[in-house]
N, C-alpha and C positions, 0 to 999 in steps of 0.2 A: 565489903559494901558494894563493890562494882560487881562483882560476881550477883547479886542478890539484883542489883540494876539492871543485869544483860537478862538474868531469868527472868524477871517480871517483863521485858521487852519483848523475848521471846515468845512468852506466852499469849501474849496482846492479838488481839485478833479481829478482823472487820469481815462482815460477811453480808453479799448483798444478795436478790433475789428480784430477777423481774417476772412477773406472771400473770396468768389469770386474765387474757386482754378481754372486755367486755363491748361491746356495740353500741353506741346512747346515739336517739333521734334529739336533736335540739330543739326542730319544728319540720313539718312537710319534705321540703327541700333538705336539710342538712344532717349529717351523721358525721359520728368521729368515733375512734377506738381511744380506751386509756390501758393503760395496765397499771397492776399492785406494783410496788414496791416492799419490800420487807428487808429491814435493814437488821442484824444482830451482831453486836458488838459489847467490847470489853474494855473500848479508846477511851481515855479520858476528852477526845476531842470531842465526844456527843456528848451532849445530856441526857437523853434516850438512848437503854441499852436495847432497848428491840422498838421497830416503828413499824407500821405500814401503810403508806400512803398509796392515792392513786395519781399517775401521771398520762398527758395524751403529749404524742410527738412533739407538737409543736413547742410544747414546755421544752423539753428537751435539748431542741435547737436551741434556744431561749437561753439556756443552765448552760449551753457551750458555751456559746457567743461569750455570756459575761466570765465566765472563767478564763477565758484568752483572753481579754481585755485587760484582766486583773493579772495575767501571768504570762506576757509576751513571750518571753525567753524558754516557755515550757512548749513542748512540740505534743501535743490533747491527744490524747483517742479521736479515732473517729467516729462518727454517728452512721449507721446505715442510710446510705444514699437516698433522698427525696425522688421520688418519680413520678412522671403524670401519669405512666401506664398501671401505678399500687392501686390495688381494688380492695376495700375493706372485706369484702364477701368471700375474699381471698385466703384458705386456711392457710395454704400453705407461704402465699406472700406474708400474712401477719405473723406468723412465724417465722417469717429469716428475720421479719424488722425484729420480732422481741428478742430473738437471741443476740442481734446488734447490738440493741440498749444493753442486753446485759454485757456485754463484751465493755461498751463504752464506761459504763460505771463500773466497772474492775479496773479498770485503768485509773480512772480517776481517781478513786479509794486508795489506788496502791502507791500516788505520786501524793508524800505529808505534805509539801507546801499546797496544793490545794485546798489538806483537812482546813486552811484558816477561815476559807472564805466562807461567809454567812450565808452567802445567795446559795451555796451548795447545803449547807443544814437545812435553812425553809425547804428547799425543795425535796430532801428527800424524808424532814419529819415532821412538816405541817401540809396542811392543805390550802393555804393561802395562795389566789391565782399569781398571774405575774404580775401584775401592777401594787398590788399589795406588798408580794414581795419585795418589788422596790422601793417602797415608798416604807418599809418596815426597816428597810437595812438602810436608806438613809435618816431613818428619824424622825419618819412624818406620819409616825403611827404613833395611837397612846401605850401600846406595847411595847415592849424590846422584841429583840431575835431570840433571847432565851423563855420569854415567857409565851410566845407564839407558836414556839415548841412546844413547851411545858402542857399548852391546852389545847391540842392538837391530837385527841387520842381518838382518832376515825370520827372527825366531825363531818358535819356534813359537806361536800365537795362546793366552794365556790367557783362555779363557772365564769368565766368572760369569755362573750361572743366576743368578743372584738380580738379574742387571741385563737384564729383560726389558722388551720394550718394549712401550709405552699403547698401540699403535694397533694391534694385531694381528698386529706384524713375530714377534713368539711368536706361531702360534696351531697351530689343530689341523689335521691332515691326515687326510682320509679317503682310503680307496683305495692307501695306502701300507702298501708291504713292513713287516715287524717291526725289519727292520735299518735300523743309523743309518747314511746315507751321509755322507766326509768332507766337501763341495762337491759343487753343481752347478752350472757356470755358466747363466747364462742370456744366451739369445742375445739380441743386441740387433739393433737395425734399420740397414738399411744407413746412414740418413740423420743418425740418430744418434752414428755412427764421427767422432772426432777424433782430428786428428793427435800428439796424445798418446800413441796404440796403437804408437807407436814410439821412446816413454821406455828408456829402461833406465839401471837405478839401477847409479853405480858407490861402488865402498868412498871414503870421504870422508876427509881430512885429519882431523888434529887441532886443530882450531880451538879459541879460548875460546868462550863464550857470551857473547857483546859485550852484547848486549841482555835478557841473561834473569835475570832478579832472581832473588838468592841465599840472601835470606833467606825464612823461612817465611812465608805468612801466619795469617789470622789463624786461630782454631780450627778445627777442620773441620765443616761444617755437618751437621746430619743428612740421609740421604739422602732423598728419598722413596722410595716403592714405585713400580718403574714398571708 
């Protein structure tokens, strides 16, 4: 029986993928980059065995914060450094940042007292902004965390201005049209391509949330400004 437990362990698998960062005007003045997320797993701790959501920096910072908050004693990945001098026009800057993020979320995934926490499933298998977020993982939504999952199959992205981000990922554009475009990709480097560019998310069972803590925590902190 233990033998049959350690191979079923063994074969357990989590695998993340960050890509694809695209360019979105908000209005005249403001631009940010997001990237895919694509998650493919076999954990009883998701309910979705494959996701893909989109995320911009600033969520990111956001997703740490509350994870140390929730796990004092755990010493986090780090996040690729905020800078005033990041240029989003920048191929090769938005390319160290995205390999960051993915560095950051390998680590995360790989430390299980993290899989408990809920603010880490919204964020990498819905698309709920952050206040949503919070307000869903304390219980101030008429949802749960596993149903906001559940109906969360690439809907449509809720933005909040009000979650702009410190390092310039909002800033201004000169030289640009009056019209807001939806997305632009940006092209990335050939050398930079993983075989990840050949994911594709399928519709997932209905699993429990083996691993994701059900009750609230503790109040919700105030946010900062980003």
């Amino acid at each position: 029986m233990e033998d049959t437990i350690d191979n079923l362990a063994k074969k357990e698998f989590t695998s993340v993928w960050v890509r694809d960062p695209h360019l979105h005007k908000e209005d005249f003045w403001h631009t940010y980059v997001d990237y895919e997320i694509c998650l493919h797993t076999n954990s009883m701790c998701f309910r979705k065995k494959t996701s893909c959501v989109r995320r911009r920096y600033s969520e990111f910072v956001w997703l740490r914060q509350r994870l140390q908050d929730n796990a004092l004693l755990i010493q986090l990945p780090k996040l690729p450094p905020a800078s005033p001098f990041f240029s989003l026009n920048n191929t090769d800057q938005v390319n160290q940042r995205m390999q960051g993020l993915q560095k950051f979320l390998d680590g995360v995934l790989q430390t299980p007292l993290l899989l408990s926490d809920s603010r880490l499933h919204l964020f990498l298998q819905s698309q709920l902004n952050i206040a949503k977020m919070e307000a869903c993982v304390q219980g101030q939504t008429r949802y749960t965390v596993a149903q906001a999952i559940q109906r969360s199959v690439y809907e449509t992205r809720e933005d909040s201005k009000s979650s702009c981000d410190s390092d310039g990922e909002s800033t201004s554009s000169s030289g640009l049209g009056s019209s807001v475009d939806p997305a632009t990709p940006i092209e990335m480097s050939s050398h930079n391509s993983s075989p990840s560019q050949h994911f594709l998310a399928m519709p997932a069972p209905h699993e429990h949330l083996g691993c994701l803590s059900s009750s609230p925590n503790s109040p919700q902190d105030s946010q900062q400004n980003s």
